[in-house]
Structures are given as C-alpha cells and as structure tokens.
C-alpha positions in Angstrom: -19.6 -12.2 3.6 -19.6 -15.3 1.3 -21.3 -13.4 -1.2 -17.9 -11.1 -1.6 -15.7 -14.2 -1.2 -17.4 -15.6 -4.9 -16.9 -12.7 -6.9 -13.7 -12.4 -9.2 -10.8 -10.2 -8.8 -12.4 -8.4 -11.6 -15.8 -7.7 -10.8 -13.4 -6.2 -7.0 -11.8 -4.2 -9.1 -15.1 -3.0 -11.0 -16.9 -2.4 -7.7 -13.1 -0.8 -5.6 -13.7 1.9 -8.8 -17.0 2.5 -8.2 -16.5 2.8 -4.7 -14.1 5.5 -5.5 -16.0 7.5 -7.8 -14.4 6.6 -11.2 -16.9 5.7 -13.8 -17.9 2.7 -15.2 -16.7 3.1 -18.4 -13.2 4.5 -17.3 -13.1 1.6 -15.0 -13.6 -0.7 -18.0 -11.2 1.2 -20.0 -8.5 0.5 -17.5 -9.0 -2.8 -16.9 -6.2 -4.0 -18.7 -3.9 -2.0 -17.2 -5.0 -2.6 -13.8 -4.5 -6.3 -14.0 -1.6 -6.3 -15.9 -0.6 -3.7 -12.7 -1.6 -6.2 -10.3 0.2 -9.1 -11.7 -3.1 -10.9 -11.5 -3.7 -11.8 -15.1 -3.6 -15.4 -14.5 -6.1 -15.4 -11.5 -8.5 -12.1 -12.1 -11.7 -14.4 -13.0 -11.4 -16.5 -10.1 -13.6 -15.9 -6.8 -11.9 -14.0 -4.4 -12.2 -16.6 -2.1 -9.3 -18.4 -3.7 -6.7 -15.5 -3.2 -3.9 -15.4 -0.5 -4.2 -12.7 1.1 -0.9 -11.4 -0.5 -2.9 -11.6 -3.8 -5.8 -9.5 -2.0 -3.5 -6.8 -0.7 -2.0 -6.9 -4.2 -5.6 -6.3 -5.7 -6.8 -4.0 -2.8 -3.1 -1.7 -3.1 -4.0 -1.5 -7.3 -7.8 -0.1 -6.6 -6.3 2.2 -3.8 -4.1 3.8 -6.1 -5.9 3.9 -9.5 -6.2 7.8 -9.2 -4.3 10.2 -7.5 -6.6 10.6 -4.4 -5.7 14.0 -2.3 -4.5 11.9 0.6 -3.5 8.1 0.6 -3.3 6.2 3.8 -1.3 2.9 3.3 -1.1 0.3 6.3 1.4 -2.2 5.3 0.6 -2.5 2.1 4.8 -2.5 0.9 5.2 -5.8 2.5 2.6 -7.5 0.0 4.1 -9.3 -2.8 7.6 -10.4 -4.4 10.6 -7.9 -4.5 9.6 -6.7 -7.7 5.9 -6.0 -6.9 7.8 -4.1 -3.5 9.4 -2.1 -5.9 6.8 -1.3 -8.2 4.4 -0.3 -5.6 6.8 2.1 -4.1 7.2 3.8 -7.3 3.8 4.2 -7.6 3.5 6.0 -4.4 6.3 8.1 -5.0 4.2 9.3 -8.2 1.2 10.0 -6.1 3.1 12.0 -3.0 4.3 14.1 -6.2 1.1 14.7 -7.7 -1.6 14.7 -5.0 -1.6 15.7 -1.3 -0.3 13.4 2.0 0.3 9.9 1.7 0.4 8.5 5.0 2.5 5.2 5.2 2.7 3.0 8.3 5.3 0.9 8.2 7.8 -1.1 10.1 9.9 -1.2 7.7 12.7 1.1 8.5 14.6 1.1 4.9 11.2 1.7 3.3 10.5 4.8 5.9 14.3 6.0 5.3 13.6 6.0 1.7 10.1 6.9 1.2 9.1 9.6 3.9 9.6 13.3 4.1 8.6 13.2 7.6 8.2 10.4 10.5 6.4 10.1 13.2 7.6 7.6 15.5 4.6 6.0 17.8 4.8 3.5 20.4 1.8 2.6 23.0 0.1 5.3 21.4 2.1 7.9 22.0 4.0 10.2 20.2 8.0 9.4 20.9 9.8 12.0 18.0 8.9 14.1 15.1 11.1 15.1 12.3 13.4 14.2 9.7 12.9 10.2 8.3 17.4 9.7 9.1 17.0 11.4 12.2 13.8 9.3 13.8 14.8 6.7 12.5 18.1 6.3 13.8 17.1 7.4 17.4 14.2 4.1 17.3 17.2 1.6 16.1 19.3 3.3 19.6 16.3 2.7 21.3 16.1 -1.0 20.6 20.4 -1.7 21.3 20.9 -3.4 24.3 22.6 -2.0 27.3 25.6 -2.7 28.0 26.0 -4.3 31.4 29.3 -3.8 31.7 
C-alpha cells in the first residue's frame, strides 16, 4: 500500500506497538530505546519507502520483540543486518526463550541453530526428516548433503 510505504520508521514502530497491545504512552516512553535498538537513529523520520529491506527487517525484528510475547516465531530474521546487529539480535532472543514461552526460529543457518535451539526440527518438502537434539540433527542434515563417493 503506498500509504504504508510514506510513513516513517517511527510512526511503524508507533503503530507495530499498538498492534501488539502495548499502550501508547509506553510506546512513546520507549521510543528512544527502540531506535537506538534498531540502529535506525539516523533514518527513523524517513518514509519507509526509502528503507532496504535489511533496515525493514531490522525495524520489523525490534517491534517483534519489544515484550516478551508467550511464543515468538522468527523466519530469518538473524540474517538481517551487520555482524554486530546478528549478534545483538540473538542475545535478545536468548533473553526472551528465558523469560517467555517457545520461540520458534527458522533458519538455515546451521551455526545459529547449533547455538541457539534446544530442539530442531529438520523439514525438507514438507516433511518431517528428524527430531531431537540441535548437534545431533544437525550433523545428520550436513551427512545428508556430502557427496557420494563413487569410488
């Protein structure tokens, strides 16, 4: 909608709260913090429509996870950003699987599943190839993907 594309970064952050029941005025009280979370300071009053969509996910990954919610899923979302923003995002998550109920990462990242999942589900074509411990499924999808030996 062009309409969303011409509002700021900080009216989407105004309206992402809303959307996830936190008030107004808690919203506004956090504002700071959520930019300066972002890394957006130097862009937050410009239309959305002249983000990357890095910056977006950036923006979209800080509304997602300005509570605890009692489950989080999270598509991707580690592969926005610099290293730094990587790292600080993952921290963040780690706080929330500590404090709140499931958060669900998908991820092809298999350092990032190694190192931030309890448990892993492995699914290719839709279907459900192992269950269990993050080493363990892990390991048997990289052995799935060595070549044969045609010897």
């Amino acid at each position: 909608c062009s309409a969303t594309a011409n509002i700021s970064g900080r009216i989407n952050f105004l309206f992402g709260g809303l959307a996830l029941g936190i008030s107004k005025t808690e919203i506004s009280n956090r504002m700071d913090e959520l930019i300066d979370y972002s890394g957006l300071r130097d862009l937050i009053d410009l239309p959305m429509s002249t983000y990357s969509n890095g910056i977006k996910a950036r923006l979209a990954f800080t509304i997602a996870t300005a509570n605890s919610p009692d489950a989080l899923v999270i598509d991707e979302a580690l592969a926005v950003g610099d290293a730094s923003f990587q790292a600080q995002s993952s921290k963040r998550i780690n706080g929330i699987r500590q404090n709140a109920g499931a958060v669900v990462l998908v991820s092809h990242n298999l350092n990032e599943i190694r190192n931030s999942c309890d448990r892993v589900y492995w699914i290719e074509k839709g279907r459900v190839v192992a269950v269990g411990d993050p080493g363990d499924v892990v390991d048997a999808y990289e052995a799935s993907l060595a070549p044969i030996d045609a010897s």
